[in-house]
LUMTIBA-514891 format. One record per residue (C-alpha): x, y, z. Coordinates in steps of 0.1 Angstrom, whole numbers, padded with zeros to 4 digits, always signed. Each point is the difference from the previous one (the first is absolute). Layout:
BEGIN
XYZ ...
END
This chain:
BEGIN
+2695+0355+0844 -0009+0022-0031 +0002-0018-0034 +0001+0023-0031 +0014-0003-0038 +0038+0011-0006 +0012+0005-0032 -0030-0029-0013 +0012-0025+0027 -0019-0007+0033 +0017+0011+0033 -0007+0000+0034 +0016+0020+0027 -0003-0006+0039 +0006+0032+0014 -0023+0027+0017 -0026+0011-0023 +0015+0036+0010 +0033-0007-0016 +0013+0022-0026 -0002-0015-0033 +0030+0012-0011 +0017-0019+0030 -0017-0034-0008 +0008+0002-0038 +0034+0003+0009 +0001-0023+0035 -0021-0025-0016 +0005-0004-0038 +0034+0020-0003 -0015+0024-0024 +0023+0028+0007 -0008+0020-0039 -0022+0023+0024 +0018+0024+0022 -0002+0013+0038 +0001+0039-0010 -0018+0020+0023 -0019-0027+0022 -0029+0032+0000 -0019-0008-0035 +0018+0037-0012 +0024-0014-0023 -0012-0031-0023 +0028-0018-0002 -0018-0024+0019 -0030-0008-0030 -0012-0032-0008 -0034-0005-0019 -0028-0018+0017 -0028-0011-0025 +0014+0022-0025 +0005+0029+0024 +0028+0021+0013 +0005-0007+0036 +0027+0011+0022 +0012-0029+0018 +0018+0016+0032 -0036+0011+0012 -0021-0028-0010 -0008-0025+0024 +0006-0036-0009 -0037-0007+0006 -0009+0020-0026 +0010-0019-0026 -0018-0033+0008 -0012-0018-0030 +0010+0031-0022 +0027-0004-0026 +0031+0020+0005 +0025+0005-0029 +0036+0015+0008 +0029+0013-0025 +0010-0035-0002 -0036-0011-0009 +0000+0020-0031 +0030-0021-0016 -0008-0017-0031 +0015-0033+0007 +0042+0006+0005 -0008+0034-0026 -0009+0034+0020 -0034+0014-0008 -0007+0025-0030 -0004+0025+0028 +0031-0012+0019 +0024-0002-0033 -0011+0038-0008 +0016+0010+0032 +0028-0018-0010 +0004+0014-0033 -0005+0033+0013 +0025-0003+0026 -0023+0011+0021 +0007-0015+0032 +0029+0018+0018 +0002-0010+0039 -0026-0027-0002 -0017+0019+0032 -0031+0007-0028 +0002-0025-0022 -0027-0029+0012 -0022+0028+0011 +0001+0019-0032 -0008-0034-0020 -0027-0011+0019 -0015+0033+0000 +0006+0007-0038 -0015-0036-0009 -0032+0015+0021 -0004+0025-0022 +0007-0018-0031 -0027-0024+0014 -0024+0021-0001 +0011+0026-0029 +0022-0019-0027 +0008+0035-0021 +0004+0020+0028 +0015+0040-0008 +0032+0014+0015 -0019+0019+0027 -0020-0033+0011 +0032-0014+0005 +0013+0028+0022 -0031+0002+0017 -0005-0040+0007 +0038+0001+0017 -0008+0034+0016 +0002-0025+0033 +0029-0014-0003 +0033+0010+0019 +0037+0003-0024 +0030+0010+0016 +0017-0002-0034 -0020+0024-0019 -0010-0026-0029 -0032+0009-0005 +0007+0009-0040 +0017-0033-0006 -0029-0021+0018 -0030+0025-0017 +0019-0013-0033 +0000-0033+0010 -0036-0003+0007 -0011+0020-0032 +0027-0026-0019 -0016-0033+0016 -0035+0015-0011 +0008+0007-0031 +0014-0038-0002 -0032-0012+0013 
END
């Protein structure tokens, strides 16, 4: 059994300890905001933070997040209201397929984590990693640069 925080509640899972994350948020607790991209850590669609860290969940096994506290898209909600982060993208339109999206988020409230006024290229550079079939980087570089600027 490995017991860890989701989203600030206390869970326990009863699977192998090698079992992908990503599987058991979405077996277990029906957290489906994080997506199955690439299954090889090369695309990020997959992020979730563990103790305030971006993590990509298709790779991480389930073990590794015992007693740690993992926060996913639908963590960052304030209440029923979307994040500052997550109504930027909104506003911005900057979600197009949705392949992206939680990925994007999680990364960009990483960076804003750690670097609340953070420059264009900072931006860029901090989502380097992450995979869009869309081509809406512009729109979600705005939306990050628009939620700091809210902050």
């Amino acid at each position: 059994m490995v017991q860890f925080k989701l989203n600030g509640q206390t869970v326990r899972s009863n699977v192998s300890h090698a079992t992908p994350l990503l599987n058991v948020l979405a077996n277990d607790f029906q957290i489906n905001g994080c997506k199955f991209g690439c299954g090889k850590a090369q695309c990020s669609a997959c992020l979730v933070l563990i103790d305030g860290n971006p993590v990509k969940s298709c790779v991480a096994p389930v073990s590794a997040v015992a007693g740690r506290d993992v926060i996913t898209l639908v963590g960052m909600k304030n209440g029923d209201q979307p994040s500052l982060l997550q109504q930027a993208f909104i506003d911005e339109q900057a979600a197009q397929c949705g392949y992206c999206t939680s990925g994007m988020i999680i990364q960009a409230q990483a960076l804003l984590d750690r670097n609340p006024s953070p420059t264009d290229s900072e931006v860029r550079t901090a989502l380097d990693g992450n995979l869009c079939r869309c081509g809406a980087h512009n729109r979600i570089v705005r939306a990050v640069l628009r939620a700091a600027k809210e902050l």
